[in-house]
GUKETOR-849124 format. One record per residue (C-alpha): residue in three letters; x, y, z. Coordinates in pm, 1 decimal, always signed. Layout:
BEGIN
ATOM | lose | xx | yy | zz
ATOM | ALA | X | Y | Z
...
END
This chain:
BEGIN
ATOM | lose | xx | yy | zz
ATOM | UNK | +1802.8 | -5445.8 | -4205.8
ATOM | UNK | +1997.6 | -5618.6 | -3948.4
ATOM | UNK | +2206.5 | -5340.6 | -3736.2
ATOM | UNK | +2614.4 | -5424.3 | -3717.9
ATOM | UNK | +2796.4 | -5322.4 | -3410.4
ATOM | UNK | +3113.7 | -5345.1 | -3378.8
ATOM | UNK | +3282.6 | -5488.5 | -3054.5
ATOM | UNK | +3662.2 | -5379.0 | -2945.3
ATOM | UNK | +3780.1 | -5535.8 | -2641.1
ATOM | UNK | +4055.6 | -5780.0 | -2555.2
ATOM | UNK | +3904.0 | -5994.0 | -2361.8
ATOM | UNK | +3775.0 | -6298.0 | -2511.8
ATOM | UNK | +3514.6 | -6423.7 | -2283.1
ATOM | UNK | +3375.6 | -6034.1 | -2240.2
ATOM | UNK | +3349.9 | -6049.0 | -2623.6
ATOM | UNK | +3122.5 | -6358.0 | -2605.0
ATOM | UNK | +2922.9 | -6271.9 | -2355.7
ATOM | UNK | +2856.1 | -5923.7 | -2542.5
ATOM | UNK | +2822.9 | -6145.7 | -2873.1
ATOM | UNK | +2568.4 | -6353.2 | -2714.6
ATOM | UNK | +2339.9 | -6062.1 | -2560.8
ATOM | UNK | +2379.4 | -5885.8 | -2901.8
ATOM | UNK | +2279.7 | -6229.4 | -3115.6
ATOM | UNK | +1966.9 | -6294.4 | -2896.8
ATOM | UNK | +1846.5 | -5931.4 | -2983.4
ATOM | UNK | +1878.9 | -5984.6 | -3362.9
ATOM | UNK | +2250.8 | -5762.4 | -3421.4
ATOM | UNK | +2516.2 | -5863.7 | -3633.7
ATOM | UNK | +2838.3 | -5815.7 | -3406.9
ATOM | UNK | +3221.9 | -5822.2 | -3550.1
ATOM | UNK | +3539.3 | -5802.5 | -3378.0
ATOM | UNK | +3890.3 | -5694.1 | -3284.2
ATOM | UNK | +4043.6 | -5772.4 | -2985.9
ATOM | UNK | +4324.6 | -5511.4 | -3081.6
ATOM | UNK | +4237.5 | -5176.4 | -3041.5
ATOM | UNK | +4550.3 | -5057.7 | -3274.9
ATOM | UNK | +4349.9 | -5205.6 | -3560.9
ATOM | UNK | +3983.4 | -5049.6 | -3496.3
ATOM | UNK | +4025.4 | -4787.8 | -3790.0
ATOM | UNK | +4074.6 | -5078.1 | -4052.0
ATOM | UNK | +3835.1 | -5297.2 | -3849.9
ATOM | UNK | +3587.4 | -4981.8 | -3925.5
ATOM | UNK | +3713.5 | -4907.9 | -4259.7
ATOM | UNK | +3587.8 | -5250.6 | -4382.0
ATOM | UNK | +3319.3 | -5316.4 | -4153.3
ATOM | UNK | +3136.0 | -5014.1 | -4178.4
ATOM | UNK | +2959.0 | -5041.2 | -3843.2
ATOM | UNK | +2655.3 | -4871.1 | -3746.7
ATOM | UNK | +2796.7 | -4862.1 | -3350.5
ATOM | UNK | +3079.3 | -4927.4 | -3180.1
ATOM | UNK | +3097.1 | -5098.1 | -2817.1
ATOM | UNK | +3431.9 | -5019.5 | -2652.4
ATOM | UNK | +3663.8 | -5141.0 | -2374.6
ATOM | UNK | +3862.1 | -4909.8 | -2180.9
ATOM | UNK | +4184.8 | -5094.0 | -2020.6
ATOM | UNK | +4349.7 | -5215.0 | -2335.7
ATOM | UNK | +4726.8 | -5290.4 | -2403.1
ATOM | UNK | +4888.4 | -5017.4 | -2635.7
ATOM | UNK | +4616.1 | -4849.5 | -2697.8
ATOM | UNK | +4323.7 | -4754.6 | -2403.0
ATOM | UNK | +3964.9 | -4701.8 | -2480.0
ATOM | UNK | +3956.3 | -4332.4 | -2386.4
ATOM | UNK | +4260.6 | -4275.9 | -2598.8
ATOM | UNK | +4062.6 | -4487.4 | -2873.2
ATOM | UNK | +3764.2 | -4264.1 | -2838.0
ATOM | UNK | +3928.6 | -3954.4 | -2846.8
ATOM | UNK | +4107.3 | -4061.7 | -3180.3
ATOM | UNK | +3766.7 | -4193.2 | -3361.3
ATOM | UNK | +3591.6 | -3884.7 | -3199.9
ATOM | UNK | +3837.0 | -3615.9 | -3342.2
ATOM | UNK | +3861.2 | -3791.6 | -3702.9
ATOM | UNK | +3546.7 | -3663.7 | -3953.8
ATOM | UNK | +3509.0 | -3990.7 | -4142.3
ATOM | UNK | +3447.6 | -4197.3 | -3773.2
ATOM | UNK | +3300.0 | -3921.2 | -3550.1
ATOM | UNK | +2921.3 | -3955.3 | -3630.0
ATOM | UNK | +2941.8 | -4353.1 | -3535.1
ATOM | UNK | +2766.3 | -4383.7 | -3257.8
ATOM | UNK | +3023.8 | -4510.1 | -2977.1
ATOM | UNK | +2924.9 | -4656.0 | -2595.2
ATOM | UNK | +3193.2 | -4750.6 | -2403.2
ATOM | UNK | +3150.3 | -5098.7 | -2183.4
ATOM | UNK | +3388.6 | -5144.1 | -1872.2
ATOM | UNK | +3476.0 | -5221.9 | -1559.6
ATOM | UNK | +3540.0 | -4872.2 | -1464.3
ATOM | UNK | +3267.7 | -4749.9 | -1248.6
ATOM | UNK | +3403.6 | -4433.6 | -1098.1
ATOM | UNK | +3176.2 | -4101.5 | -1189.3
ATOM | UNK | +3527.3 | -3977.4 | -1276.7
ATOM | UNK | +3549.2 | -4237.1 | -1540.9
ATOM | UNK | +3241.4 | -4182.8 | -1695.0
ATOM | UNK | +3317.5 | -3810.4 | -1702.7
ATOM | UNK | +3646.9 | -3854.2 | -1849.6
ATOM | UNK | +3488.7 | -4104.3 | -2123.6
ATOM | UNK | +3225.7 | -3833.0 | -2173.6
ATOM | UNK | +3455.6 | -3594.7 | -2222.8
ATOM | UNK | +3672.5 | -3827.1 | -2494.6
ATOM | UNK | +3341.2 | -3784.7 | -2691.2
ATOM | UNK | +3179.5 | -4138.2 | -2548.9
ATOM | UNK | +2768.9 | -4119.0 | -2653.5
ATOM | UNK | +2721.9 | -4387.8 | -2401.6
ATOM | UNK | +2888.9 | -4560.9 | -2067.5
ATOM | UNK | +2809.6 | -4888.0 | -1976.6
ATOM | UNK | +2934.1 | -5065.7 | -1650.5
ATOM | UNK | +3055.5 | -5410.5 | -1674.4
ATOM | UNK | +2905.4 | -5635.3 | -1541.2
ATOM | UNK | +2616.5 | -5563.0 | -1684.4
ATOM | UNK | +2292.5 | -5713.0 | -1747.6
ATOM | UNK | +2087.6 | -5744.4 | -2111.0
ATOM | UNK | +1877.2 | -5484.9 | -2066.5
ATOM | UNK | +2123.7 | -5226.6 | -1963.3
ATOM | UNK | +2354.1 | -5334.1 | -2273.5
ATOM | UNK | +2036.6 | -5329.6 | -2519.8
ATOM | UNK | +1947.0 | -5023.8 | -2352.4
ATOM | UNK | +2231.5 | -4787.5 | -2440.8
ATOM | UNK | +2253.8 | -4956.6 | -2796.6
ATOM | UNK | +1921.0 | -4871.6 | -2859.4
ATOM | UNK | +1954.1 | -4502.7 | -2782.8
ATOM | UNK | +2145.1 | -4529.6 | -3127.7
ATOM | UNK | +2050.7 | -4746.5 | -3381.7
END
């Protein structure tokens, strides 16, 4: 059964280039670009992990987390955040939002396939 991960960042060309690693390793990937909508993007996608930007408009990743992290229907989805954000303070705080993984962007296959495979 083909694993479906669920992508939420605003960039468009960071979404392809996640889309691509994720297609050449056999995962069905789905969108949103707005990270207002992830609960309904979840609530009919029904992903099995979630890959997640932090510097967002309107909503960041960290605040995202903390909101999917703290609700009981989204808090056992496995979640590993993907940015730019290197700082050990970062990861810390992301860890501390309830993050299961950290990613640093950029980021080669291996590392990306790496963290999503410690989940599904």
């Amino acid at each position: 059964m083909t694993k479906k991960i669920l992508i939420c960042d605003d960039s468009i060309a960071e979404v392809r280039l996640i889309q691509s690693v994720l297609d050449k390793a056999g995962y069905w990937s789905v969108v949103t670009n707005d990270p207002t909508q992830i609960e309904r993007t979840i609530d009919i996608e029904r992903p099995n992990l979630i890959l997640l930007d932090v510097v967002m408009p309107q909503r960041n990743g960290f605040q995202v987390c903390r909101d999917l992290k703290g609700n009981a229907e989204y808090s056992r989805i496995p979640l590993v955040v993907v940015s730019s954000k290197d700082q050990e303070s970062d990861k810390f705080w992301a860890k501390e939002q309830g993050a299961d993984g950290y990613v640093v962007k950029p980021f080669t296959p291996e590392q990306l396939l790496g963290a999503i495979q410690r989940f599904v």
